[in-house]
N, CA, C and O atoms as CSV, one atom per row, in Angstrom:
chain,resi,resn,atom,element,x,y,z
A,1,UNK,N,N,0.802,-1.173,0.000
A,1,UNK,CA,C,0.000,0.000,0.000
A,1,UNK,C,C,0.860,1.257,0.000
A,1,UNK,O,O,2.040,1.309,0.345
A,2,UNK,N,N,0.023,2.369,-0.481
A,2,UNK,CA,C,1.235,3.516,-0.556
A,2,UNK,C,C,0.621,4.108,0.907
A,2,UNK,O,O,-0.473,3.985,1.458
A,3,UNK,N,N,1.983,4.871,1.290
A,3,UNK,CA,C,2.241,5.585,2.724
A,3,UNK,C,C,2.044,7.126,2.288
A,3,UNK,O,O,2.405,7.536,1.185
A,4,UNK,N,N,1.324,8.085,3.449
A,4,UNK,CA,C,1.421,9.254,2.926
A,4,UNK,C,C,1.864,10.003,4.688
A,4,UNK,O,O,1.687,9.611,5.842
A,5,UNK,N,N,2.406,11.057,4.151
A,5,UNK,CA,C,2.720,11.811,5.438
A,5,UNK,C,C,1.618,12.233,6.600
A,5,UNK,O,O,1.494,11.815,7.751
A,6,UNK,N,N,0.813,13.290,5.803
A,6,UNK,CA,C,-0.237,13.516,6.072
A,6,UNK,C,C,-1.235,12.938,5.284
A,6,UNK,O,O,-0.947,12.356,4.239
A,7,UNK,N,N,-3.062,13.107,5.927
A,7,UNK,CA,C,-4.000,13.342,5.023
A,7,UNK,C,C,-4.451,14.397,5.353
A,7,UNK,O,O,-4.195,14.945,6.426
A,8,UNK,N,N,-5.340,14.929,4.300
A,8,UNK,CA,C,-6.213,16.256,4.569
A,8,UNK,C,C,-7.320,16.230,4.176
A,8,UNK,O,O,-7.615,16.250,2.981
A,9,UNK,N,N,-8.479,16.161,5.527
A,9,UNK,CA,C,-9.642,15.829,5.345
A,9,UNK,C,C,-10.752,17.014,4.997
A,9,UNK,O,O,-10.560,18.001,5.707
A,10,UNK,N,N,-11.766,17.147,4.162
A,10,UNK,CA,C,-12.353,18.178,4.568
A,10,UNK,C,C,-13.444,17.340,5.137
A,10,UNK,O,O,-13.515,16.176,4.744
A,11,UNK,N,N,-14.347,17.798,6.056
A,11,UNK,CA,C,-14.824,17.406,7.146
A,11,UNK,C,C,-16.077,17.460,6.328
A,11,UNK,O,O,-16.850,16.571,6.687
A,12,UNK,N,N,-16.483,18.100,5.478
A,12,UNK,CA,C,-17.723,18.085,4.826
A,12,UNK,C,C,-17.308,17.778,2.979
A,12,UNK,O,O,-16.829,18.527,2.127
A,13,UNK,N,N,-17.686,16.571,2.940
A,13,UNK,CA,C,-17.539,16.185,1.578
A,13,UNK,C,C,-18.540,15.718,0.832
A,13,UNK,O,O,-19.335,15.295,1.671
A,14,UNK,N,N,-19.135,15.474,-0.554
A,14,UNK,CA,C,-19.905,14.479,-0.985
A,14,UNK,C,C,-19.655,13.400,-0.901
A,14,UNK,O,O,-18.533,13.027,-1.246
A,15,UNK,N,N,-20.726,12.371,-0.348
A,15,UNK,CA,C,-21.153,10.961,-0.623
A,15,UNK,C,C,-20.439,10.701,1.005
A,15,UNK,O,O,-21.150,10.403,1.964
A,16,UNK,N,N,-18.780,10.889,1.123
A,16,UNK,CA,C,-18.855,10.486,2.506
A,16,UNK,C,C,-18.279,11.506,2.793
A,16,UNK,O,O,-17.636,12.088,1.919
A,17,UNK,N,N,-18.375,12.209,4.623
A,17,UNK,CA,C,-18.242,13.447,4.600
A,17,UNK,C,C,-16.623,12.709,5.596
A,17,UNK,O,O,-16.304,11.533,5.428
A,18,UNK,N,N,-15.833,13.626,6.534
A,18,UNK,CA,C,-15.010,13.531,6.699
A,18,UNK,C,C,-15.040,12.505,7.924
A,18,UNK,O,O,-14.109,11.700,7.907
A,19,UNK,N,N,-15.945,12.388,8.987
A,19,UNK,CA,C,-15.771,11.298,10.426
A,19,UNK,C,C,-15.895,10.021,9.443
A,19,UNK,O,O,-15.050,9.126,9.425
A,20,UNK,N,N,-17.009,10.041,8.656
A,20,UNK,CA,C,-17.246,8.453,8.297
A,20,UNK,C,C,-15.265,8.263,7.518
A,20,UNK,O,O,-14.931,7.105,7.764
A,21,UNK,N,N,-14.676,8.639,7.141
A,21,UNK,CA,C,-13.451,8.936,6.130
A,21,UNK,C,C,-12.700,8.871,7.386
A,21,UNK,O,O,-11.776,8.071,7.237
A,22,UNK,N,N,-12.710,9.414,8.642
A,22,UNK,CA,C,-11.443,9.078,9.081
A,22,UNK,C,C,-12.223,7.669,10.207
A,22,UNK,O,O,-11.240,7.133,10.718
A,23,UNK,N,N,-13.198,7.122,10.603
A,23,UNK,CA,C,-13.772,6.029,11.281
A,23,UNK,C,C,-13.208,4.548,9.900
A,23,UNK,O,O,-12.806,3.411,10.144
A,24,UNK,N,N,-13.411,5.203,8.603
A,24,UNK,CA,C,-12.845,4.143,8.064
A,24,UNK,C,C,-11.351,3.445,7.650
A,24,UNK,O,O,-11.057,2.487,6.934
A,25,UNK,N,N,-10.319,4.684,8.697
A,25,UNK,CA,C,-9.086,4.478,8.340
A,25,UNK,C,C,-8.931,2.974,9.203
A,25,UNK,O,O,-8.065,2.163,8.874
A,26,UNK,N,N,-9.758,2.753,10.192
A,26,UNK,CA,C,-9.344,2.001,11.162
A,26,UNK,C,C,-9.238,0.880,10.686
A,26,UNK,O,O,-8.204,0.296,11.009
A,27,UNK,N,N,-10.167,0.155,9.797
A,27,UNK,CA,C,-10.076,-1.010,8.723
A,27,UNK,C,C,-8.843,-0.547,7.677
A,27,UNK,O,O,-8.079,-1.510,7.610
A,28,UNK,N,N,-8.418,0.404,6.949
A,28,UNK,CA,C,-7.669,0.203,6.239
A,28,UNK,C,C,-6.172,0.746,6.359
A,28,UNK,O,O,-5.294,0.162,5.724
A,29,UNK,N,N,-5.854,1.857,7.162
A,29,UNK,CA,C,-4.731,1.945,7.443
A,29,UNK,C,C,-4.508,3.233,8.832
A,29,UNK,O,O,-4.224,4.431,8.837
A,30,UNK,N,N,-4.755,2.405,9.688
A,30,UNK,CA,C,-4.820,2.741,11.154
A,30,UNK,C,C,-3.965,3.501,11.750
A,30,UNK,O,O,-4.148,4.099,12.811
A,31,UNK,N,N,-2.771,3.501,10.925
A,31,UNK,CA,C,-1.738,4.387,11.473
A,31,UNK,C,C,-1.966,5.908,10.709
A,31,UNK,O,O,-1.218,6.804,11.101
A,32,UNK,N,N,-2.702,6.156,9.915
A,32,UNK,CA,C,-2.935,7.327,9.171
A,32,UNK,C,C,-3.901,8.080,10.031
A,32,UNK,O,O,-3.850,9.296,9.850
A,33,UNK,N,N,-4.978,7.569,11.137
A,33,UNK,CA,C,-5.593,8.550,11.711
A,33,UNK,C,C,-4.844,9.328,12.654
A,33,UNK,O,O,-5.444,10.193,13.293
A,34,UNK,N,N,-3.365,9.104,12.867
A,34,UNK,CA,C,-2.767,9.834,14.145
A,34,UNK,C,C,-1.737,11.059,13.027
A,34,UNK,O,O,-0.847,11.817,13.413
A,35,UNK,N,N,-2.220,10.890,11.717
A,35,UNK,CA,C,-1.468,11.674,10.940
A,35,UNK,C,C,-2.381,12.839,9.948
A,35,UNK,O,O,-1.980,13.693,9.157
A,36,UNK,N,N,-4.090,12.358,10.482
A,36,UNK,CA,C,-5.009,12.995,9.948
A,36,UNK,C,C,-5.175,14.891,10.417
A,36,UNK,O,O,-5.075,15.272,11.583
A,37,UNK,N,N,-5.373,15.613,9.512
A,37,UNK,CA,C,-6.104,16.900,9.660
A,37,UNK,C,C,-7.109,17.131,9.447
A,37,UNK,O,O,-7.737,16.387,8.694
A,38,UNK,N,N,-7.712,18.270,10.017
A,38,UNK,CA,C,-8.761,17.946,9.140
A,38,UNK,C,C,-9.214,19.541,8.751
A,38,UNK,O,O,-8.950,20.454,9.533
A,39,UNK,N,N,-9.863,19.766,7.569
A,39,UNK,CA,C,-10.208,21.022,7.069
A,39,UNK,C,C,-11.784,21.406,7.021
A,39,UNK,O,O,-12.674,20.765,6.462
A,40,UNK,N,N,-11.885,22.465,7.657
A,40,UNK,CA,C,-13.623,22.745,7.767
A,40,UNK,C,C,-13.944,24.264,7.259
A,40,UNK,O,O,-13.079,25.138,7.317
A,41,UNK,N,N,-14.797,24.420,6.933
A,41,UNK,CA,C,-15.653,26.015,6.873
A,41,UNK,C,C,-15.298,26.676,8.160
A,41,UNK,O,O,-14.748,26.309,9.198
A,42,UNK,N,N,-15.973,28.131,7.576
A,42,UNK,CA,C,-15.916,29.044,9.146
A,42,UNK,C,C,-16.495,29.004,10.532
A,42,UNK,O,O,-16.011,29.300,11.625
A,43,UNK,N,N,-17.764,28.518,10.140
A,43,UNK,CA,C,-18.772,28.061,10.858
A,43,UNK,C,C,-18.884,26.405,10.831
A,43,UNK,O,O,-19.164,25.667,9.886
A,44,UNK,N,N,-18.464,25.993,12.645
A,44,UNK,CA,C,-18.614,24.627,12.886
A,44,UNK,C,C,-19.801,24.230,13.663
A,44,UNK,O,O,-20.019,24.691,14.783
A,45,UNK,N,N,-20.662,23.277,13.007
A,45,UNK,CA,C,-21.840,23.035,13.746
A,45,UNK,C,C,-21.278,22.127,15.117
A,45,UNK,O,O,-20.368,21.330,14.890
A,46,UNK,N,N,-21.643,22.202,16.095
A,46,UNK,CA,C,-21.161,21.622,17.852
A,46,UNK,C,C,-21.073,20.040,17.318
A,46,UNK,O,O,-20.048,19.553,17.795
A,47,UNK,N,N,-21.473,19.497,16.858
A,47,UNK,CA,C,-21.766,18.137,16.511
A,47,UNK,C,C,-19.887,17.721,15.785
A,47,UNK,O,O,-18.978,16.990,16.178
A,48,UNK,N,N,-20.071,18.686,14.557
A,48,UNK,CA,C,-19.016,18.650,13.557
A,48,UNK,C,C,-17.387,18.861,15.293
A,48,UNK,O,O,-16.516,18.040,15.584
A,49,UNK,N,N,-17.646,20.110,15.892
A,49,UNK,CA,C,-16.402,20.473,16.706
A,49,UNK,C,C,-16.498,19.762,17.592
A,49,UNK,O,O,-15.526,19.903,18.333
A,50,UNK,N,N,-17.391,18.807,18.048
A,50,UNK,CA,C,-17.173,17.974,19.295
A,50,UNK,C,C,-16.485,16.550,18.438
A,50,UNK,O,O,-15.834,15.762,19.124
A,51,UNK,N,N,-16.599,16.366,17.458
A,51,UNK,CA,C,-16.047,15.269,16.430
A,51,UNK,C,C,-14.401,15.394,16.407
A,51,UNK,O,O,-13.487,14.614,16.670
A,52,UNK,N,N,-14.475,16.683,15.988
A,52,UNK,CA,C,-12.684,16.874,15.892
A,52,UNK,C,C,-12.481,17.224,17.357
A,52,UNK,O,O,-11.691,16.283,17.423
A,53,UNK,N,N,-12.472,17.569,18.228
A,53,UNK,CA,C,-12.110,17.601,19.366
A,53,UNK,C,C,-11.965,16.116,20.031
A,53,UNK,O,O,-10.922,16.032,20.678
A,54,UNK,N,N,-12.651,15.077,20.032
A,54,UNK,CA,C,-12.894,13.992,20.361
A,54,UNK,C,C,-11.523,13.279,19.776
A,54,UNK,O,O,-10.902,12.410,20.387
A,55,UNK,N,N,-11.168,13.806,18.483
A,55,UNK,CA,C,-10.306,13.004,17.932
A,55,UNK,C,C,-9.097,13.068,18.675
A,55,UNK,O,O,-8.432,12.240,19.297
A,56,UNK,N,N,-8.973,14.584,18.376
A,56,UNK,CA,C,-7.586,14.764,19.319
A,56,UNK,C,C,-6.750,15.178,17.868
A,56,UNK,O,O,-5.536,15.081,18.043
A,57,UNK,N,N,-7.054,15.535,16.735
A,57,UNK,CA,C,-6.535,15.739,15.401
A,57,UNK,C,C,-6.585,17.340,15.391
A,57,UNK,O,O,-7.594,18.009,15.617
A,58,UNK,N,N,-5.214,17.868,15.066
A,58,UNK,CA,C,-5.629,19.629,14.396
A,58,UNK,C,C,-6.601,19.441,12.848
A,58,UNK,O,O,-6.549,18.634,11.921
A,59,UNK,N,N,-7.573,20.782,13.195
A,59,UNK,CA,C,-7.921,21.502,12.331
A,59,UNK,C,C,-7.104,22.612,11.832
A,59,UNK,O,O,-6.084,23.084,12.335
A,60,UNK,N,N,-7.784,22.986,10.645
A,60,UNK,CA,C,-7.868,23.856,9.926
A,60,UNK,C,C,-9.120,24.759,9.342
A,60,UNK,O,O,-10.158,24.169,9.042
A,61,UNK,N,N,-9.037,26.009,9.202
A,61,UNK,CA,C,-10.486,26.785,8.954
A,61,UNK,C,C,-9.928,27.252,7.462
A,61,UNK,O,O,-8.858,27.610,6.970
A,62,UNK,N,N,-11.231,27.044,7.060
A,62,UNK,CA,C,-11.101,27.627,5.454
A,62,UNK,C,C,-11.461,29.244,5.488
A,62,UNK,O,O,-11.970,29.516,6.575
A,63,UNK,N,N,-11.379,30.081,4.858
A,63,UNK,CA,C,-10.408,30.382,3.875
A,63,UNK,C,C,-8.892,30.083,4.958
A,63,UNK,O,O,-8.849,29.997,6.185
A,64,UNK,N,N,-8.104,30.009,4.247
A,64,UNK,CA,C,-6.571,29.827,5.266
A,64,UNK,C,C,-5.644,30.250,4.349
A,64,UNK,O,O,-5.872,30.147,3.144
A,65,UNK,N,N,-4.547,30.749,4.809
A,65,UNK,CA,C,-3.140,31.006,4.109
A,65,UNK,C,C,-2.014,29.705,3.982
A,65,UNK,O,O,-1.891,28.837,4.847
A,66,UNK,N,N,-1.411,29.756,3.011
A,66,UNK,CA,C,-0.122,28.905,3.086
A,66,UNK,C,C,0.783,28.655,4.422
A,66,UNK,O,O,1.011,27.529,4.864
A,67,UNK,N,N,1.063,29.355,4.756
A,67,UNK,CA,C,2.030,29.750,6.350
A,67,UNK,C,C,1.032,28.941,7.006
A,67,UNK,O,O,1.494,27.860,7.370
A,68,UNK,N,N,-0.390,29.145,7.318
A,68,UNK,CA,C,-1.316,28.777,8.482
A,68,UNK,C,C,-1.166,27.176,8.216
A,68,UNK,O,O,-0.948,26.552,9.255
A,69,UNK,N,N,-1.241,26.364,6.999
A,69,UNK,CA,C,-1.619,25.333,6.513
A,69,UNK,C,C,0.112,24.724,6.860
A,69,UNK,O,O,0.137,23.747,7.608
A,70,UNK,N,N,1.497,25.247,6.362
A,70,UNK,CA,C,2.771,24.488,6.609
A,70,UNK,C,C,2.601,24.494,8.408
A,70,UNK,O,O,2.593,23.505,9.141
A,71,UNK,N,N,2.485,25.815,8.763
A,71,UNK,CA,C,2.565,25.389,10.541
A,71,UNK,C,C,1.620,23.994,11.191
A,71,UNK,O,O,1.987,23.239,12.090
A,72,UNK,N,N,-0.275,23.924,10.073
A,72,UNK,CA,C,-0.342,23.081,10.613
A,72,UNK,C,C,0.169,21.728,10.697
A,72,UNK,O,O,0.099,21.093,11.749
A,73,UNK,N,N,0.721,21.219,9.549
A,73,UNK,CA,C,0.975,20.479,8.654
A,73,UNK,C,C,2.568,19.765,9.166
A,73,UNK,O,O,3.042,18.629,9.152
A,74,UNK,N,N,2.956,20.866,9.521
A,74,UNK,CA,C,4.650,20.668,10.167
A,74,UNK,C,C,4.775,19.861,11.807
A,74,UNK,O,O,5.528,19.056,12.355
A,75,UNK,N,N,3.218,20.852,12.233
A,75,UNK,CA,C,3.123,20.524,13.396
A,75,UNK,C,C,2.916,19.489,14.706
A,75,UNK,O,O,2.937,19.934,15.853
């Protein structure tokens, strides 16, 4: 299988949105959720921020700059 550094999730996607996407790393490559981000809109519904909080994964807020995205990314 190929290895990636990071992933970058957006938390709201078509067909599957981002929890079901990182709940399914666990079947396929388990070591990628401790390497997951995840990317959201401005506005987080409590449901969506109690999800990423739970994880224990940095976000990211859209619109974002380059600098904001390497710090998270590095981090």
């Amino acid at each position: 299988g190929r290895e990636f550094d990071r992933i970058i999730v957006d938390v709201r996607m078509p067909g599957k949105d981002g929890p079901e996407f990182f709940d399914d790393l666990d079947g396929v490559a388990p070591a990628m959720r401790d390497r997951t981000i995840f990317m959201t809109g401005g506005f987080l519904e409590s449901s969506t921020e109690d999800f990423i909080e739970e994880t224990g994964r940095p976000s990211i807020k859209k619109p974002f700059d380059l600098a904001e995205m390497a710090r998270t990314v590095e981090g």
